[in-house]
Phi, psi and omega in degrees: 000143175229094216043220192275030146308084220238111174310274146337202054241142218270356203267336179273357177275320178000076200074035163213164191238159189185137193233137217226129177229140175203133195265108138339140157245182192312312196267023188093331185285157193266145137359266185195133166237156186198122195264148196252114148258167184122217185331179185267140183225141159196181214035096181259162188210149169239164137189157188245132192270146185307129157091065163078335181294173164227138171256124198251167169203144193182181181272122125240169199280217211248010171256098150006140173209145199236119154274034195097218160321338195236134200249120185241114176321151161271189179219346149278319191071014160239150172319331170290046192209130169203169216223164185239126146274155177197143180220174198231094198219131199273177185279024174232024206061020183273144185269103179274009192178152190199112179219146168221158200219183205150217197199232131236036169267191157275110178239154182218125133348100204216329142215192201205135179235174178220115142251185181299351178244028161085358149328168205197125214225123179219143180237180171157205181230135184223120153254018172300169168211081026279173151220139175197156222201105178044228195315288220286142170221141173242144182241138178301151189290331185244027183082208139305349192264026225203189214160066183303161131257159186226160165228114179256148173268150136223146144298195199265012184232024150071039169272122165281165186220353165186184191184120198241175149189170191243120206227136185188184187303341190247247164233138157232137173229146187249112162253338185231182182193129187201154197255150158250200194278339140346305206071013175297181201236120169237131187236108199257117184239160191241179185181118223277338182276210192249329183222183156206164151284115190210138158050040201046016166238214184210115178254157203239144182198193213273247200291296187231129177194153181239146182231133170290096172275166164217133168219156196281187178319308206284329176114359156270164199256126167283303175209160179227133167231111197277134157251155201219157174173131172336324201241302181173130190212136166204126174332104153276339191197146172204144159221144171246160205267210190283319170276328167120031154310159160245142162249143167227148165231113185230151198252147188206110186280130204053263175254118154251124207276114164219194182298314178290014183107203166243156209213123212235144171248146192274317187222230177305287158204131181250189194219119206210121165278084167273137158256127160264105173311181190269359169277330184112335176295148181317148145211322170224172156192171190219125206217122177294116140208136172262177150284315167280236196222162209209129144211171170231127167277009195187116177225158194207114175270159197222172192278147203062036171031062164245164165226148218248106193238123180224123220211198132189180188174194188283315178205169164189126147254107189214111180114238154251021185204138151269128175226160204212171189249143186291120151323142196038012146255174209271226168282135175257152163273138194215140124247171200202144160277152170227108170292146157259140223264120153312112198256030137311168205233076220300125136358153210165326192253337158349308183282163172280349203233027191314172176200155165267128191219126153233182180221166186185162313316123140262132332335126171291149202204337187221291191236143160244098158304100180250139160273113173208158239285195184268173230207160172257357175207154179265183193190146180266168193175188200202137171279136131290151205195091206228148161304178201252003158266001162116344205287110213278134144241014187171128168212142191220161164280150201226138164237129187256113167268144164311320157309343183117132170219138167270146169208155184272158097271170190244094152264030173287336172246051184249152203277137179308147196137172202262127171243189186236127144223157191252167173217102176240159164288179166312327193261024144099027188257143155304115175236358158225165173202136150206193190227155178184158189284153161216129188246000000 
């Protein structure tokens, strides 16, 4: 039912199932709506595709399902089995094109991209052996015993154009898919062993770990950035903003591990908002954590350098705001805008007395050794060390020689996270600035 719209009815439905696309205009009224009958279909994905189309994709079981004109076979036929479907439907719901592909396993869906130049990216998990789409085939790493993830290309006629996967003795899963601005691929897989096989290399991880891609149009991986945790961690999301940052949401139990350091969790599965430069390097991060459990189904970055959060858990105190479950209700669902702190990097050779400032080790973990270069007269000035909300946590007086000067600072007790440190003269003019982790 859609208001007072009754599609269905349930009483002629009984023990069968139908899967429903339904198109909205602005003011709410519906579009078009249309339904797919036969098998049971879930974990379903839309996107939309150029000039109005819509691309659909999903899971169904081991029972025929009718797509419009096209009646799609199974292809185990047995109860132990389910299959990925994908359609094609113009703007007005009519289905121009429909296919569905597997194995004789269990294969699942797990998301769908459109990108702009209409192409089209489907992930998921396959324990068939092949699983396979028309020509292309993949053989699973163990037989049946195993669990690949996959990535497929198509075109906008559902032509596949490649097909990669990631693979090892243990379970792999492809959960997110996102275009940056790049037209570049960004893909994300979890991945249950110590190491996996991707693309001729082998990435290595603890217990539970998730690994990032970015590949260009053509299926080569420009980079991978692995995250690890004791218990268990997996990607809900990655989106890219306007400069061509990333966001990830990634849910995680106790510590999560990356290049940019550890992100310590609180209760049950927490939640840790990484920004990623378009290289894949650390720049924030934000970390959901409760006593109870947290997730986001959703970040969006938005123009004025916020991000768009849509989540639920048991509670969440984060920031300024609190949100909590309701007397005779269930765990709440929340969303939220988050200014985001700006991390530009303040102008510096303006001044006569700009400098080169590096640091080591990074991360830091106790003492930070800045290095910093030669200068054209010496002078006094004093270090800062401020949080990525602006806040100072530690300032010591400095003498900068022409020749170059070293100095320690003590970050053993500053809270793991991204800091700022500054180098000013006396009269408060900036002559270095640079950023670094503390674990």
């Amino acid at each position: 039912m859609n208001d007072s719209l009754i599609y269905v009815d349930d009483s002629l439905q009984l023990n069968r199932s139908t899967f429903h696309v339904m198109k909205l205009k602005s003011d709410g009224s519906v579009a078009f709506h249309t339904k797919f009958q036969g098998g049971f279909v879930n974990d379903a994905y839309l996107g939309l595709l150029p000039g109005g189309k819509i691309a659909v994709a999903g899971t169904v079981n081991y029972r025929d399902i009718t797509v419009g004109n096209y009646d799609l076979h199974c292809l185990g036929c047995h109860v132990e089995d389910s299959d990925i479907i994908v359609a094609v439907l113009d703007s007005t719901g009519t289905v121009l094109n429909a296919k569905r592909f597997g194995g004789f396993g269990y294969d699942y869906c797990e998301g769908l991209l459109c990108s702009a130049d209409g192409s089209i990216y489907i992930t998921g998990s396959f324990d068939s052996d092949p699983f396979y789409i028309d020509s292309l085939v993949l053989d699973n790493y163990l037989g049946w015993f195993s669990t690949d993830a996959f990535i497929v290309k198509m075109d906008g006629d559902l032509q596949p154009q490649w097909i990669k996967q990631a693979r090892s003795f243990d379970f792999e899963y492809g959960f997110c898919l996102e275009e940056d601005n790049a037209g570049d691929i960004l893909w994300g897989v979890h991945f249950g062993g110590s190491k996996v096989y991707f693309d001729g290399d082998t990435i290595t991880g603890g217990v539970s770990n998730s690994f990032l891609c970015k590949m260009d149009p053509d299926g080569d991986t420009k980079w991978t950035q692995t995250f690890t945790s004791s218990y268990f961690n997996r990607f809900l999301d990655v989106a890219a903003d306007e400069h061509n940052n990333l966001w990830l949401a990634a849910w995680y139990r106790d510590t999560l591990t990356f290049e940019g350091g550890n992100i310590i969790g609180a209760g049950k599965q927490d939640v840790a908002l990484v920004q990623l430069d378009g290289e894949g390097n650390y720049l924030q991060s934000f970390n959901l954590a409760e006593p109870g459990g947290e997730i986001v189904f959703q970040v969006e970055p938005m123009p004025g350098n916020r991000l768009f959060v849509v989540g639920g858990g048991d509670s969440l105190n984060f920031l300024n705001m609190h949100i909590g479950p309701k007397e005779g209700f269930g765990d709440p669902d929340f969303c939220f805008i988050l200014q985001l702190p700006s991390l530009a990097i303040k102008e510096t050779r303006q001044y006569s007395n700009a400098l080169d400032v590096s640091l080591f080790p990074v991360p830091a973990s106790d003492r930070l050794n800045v290095r910093v270069g030669p200068c054209v007269h010496d002078f006094k000035g004093q270090v800062s060390v401020c949080d990525i909300y602006g806040r100072l946590q530690k300032q010591q007086a400095v003498d900068i020689l022409c020749e170059g000067t070293n100095l320690v600072v003590e970050v053993a007790d500053l809270l793991p996270g991204m800091y700022f440190l500054t180098i000013q003269d006396i009269e408060g003019h900036w002559t270095g600035c640079t950023r670094f982790n503390k674990i």
